[in-house]
N, C-alpha and C positions, 0 to 999 in steps of 0.2 A: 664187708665184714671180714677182719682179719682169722687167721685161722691160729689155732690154739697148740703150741708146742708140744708134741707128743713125747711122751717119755723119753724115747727111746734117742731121744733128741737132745735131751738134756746136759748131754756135755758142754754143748754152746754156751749154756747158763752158767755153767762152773767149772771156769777153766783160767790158765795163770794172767793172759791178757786182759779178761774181764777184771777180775781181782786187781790189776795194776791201776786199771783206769778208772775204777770205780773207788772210790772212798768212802769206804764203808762206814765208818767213824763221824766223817763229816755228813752223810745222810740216816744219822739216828741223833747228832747233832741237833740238824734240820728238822729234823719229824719230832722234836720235843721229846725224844724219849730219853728217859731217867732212870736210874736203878731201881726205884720203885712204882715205875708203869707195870701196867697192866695192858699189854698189848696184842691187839687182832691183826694177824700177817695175814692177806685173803690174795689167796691163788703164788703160794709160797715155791710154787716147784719144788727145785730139788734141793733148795735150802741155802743158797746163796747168800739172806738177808737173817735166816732163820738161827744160825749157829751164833750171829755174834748178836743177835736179839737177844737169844738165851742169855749170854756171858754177860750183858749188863743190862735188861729189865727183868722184874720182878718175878714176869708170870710173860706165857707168850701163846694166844691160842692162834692157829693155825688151821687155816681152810683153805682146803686144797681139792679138786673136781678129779684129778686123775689120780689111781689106782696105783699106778706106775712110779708118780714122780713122790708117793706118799711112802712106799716104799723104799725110795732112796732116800729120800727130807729122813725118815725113822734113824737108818744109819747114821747118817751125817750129825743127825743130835743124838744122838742111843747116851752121850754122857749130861744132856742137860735134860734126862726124862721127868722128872721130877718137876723142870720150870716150862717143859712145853707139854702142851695139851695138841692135838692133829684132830680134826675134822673134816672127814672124806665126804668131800659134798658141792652141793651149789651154795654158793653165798647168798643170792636170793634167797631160798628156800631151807635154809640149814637154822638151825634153832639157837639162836644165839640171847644169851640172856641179856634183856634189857639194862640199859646202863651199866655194864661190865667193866669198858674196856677206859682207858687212860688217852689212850693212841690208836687209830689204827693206821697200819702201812699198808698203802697199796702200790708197789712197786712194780712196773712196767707190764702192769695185770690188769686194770680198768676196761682197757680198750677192746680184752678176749672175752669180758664177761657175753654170756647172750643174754641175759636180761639186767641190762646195765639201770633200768629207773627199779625193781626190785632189791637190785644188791644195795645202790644209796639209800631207802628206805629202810632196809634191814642194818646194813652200817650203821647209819644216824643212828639206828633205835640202841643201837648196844655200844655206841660212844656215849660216855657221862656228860652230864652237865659242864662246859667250860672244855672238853675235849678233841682233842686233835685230829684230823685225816689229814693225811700226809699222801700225795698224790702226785704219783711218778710216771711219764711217760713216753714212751721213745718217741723222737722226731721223727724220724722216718715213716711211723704207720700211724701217726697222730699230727694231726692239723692242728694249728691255730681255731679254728672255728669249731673243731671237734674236743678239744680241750674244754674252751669255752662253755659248749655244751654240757659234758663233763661238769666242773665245777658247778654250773646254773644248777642243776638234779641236787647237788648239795646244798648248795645256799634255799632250794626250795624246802630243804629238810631242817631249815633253821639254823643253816654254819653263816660263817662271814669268812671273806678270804683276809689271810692276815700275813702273807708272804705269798711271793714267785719267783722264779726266773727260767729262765730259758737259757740251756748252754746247746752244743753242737749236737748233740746226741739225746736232751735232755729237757722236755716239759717240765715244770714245778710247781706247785701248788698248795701252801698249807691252809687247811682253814679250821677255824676257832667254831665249837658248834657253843651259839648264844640264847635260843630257842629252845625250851623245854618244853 
C-alpha cells in the first residue's frame, strides 16, 4: 500500500519541472474534456490539474481527503470559485450525485485511494451515461498487473476501455461508461 502525500509535501506536486514535463493541455485533451464538461477531479491535491480544469470546463467538483492540500487547491483557484465546487472527503464515502459528472480525472490518485472497489462504484455512479474516466498513473508505484486491476473494478461498473498508453513515467487509461 502506497502512502498518501501529506500536505506539507506538496510542493513536489506543483513545481516548474513538473509543469515542463507534464502537458497539461494534452491530458484534458486525452480525458475528453470540453468547455462544457462537468468534471469530478478526485484526490485533486494542491491543484496541479485543478486551475486549468477550471479555465476550460464548465463546472469542476473536487474531492480531496486532506485538510491541508484543500487549503492550498482554495488559493490556487480563489479566481475560478464560481466554476469549482471542493469536497473534503473520502471518495468512497462522499455524497456525490448520481449522473453528475461529463469526465471524471483521476490523475496519479487511484493508486492512494484505501478503498479503491468503493471509490470505482461511487465514480461510476456519478459519471453519466456515455461518460469518461480518465485514469492516470505513475509507473513507478503502479504495475502493469495493478493497472490491470484498476481498470477491471471499472469495466465491472459497466465502462469499456476505449484508449491507453504507457509512457516513462505514465499508466493511461480512458474508459467510455456503456452500462446504465
Amino acid at each position: 500500500m502506497s502512502m498518501v502525500c501529506p500536505s506539507w509535501l506538496s510542493f513536489i506536486l506543483y513545481n516548474p519541472v513538473r509543469k515542463t514535463f507534464s502537458d497539461r493541455s494534452k491530458i484534458l485533451r486525452d480525458s475528453g474534456i470540453a468547455e462544457g464538461s462537468v468534471v469530478i477531479e478526485a484526490g485533486a491535491g494542491n491543484g496541479f490539474l485543478t486551475e486549468v480544469l477550471a479555465a476550460v470546463a464548465k463546472k469542476v467538483i473536487v474531492i480531496e481527503l486532506q485538510e491541508g492540500m484543500v487549503r492550498k487547491l482554495k488559493k490556487r483557484v480563489s479566481g475560478y470559485a464560481d466554476k469549482v465546487d471542493i469536497i473534503t472527503g473520502d471518495v468512497a464515502t462522499c455524497g456525490l450525485q448520481s449522473g453528475i459528472a461529463d469526465v471524471c480525472l483521476l490523475y496519479y490518485s487511484f493508486h492512494e485511494f484505501s478503498d479503491k472497489p468503493g471509490a470505482a462504484r461511487n465514480i461510476a455512479r456519478a459519471v453519466k451515461s456515455r461518460g469518461i474516466i480518465s485514469l492516470y498513473e505513475p509507473t513507478v508505484e503502479v504495475g502493469g498487473k495493478n493497472m490491470e486491476k484498476t481498470v477491471g473494478m471499472f469495466l465491472d461498473e459497466g465502462f469499456e476501455k476505449e484508449m491507453e498508453y504507457t509512457t516513462l513515467f505514465t499508466r493511461f487509461v480512458r474508459l467510455r461508461k456503456v452500462n446504465e
